[in-house]
C-alpha positions in Angstrom: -84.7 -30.1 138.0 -83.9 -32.9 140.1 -81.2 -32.3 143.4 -78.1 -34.7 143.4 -79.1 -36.2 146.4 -82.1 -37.1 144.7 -80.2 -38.4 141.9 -78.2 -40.3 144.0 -80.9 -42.1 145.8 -82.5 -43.2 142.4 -79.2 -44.8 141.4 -78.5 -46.4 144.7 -81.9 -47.9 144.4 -81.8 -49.2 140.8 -78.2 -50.2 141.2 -79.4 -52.1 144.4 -82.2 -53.7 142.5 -79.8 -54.8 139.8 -79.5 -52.7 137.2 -76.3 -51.8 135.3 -75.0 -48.8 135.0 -75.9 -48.8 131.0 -79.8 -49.1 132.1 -79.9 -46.4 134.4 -78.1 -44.3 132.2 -80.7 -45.2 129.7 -83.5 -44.8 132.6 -82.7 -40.9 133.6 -82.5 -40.1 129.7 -79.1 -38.2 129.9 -80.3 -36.3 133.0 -76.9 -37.6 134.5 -73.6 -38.5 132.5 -72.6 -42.3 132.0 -69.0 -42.0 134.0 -70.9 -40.3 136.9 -73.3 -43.3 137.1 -70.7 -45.8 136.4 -68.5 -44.1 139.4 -71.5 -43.9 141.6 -71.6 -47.7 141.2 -68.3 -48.4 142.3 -68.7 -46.5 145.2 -71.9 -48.6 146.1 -69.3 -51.6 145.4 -66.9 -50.7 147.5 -68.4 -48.2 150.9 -72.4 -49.4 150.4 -73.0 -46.0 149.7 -72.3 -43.2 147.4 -70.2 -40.6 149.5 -68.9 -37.7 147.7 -66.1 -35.7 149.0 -66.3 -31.8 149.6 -64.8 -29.9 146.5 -61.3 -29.0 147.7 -59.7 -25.0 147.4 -61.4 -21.9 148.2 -64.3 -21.5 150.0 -67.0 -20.1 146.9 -68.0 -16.2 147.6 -71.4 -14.7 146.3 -71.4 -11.0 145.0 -73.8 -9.3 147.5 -74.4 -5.5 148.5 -72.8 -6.3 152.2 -69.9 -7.9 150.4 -69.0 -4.9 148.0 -69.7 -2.1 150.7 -67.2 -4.4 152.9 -64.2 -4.2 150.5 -65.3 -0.4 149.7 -64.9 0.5 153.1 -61.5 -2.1 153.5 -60.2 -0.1 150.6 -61.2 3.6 151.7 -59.3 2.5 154.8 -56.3 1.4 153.2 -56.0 4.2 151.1 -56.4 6.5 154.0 -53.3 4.8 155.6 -50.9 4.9 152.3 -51.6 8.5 152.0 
């Protein structure tokens, strides 16, 4: 499995080189969808480069064994107080 970033050098380097979106669809055999490709290009149109932009919201959270004994404690706590 190939990283974005890698993915995004590959287009930047076959759009640079002149091939159309279509081609390097065609080229990475579905391993990236057509509107992607075809909005990576416009971005290469319009900055020089393909710059994407931080997903916005909430910051994403993993499940770990720290994490849950956290909220275990933050919760023991609370209910300590309410009582």
């Amino acid at each position: 499995i190939m990283k974005s970033k890698d993915l995004q050098n590959i287009v930047l380097s076959k759009y640079n080189s002149g091939d159309n979106p279509y081609k390097i669809f065609r080229d990475l055999n579905g391993g990236l969808g057509l509107y992607t490709i075809q909005r990576w290009c416009k971005m290469v149109d319009e900055t020089g480069a393909i710059a994407l932009s931080k997903p916005t919201g909430r910051i994403r959270t993993v499940r770990t064994k720290a994490s849950i004994k956290k909220v275990k404690k933050w919760l023991d706590q609370k209910k300590k107080i309410s009582q």
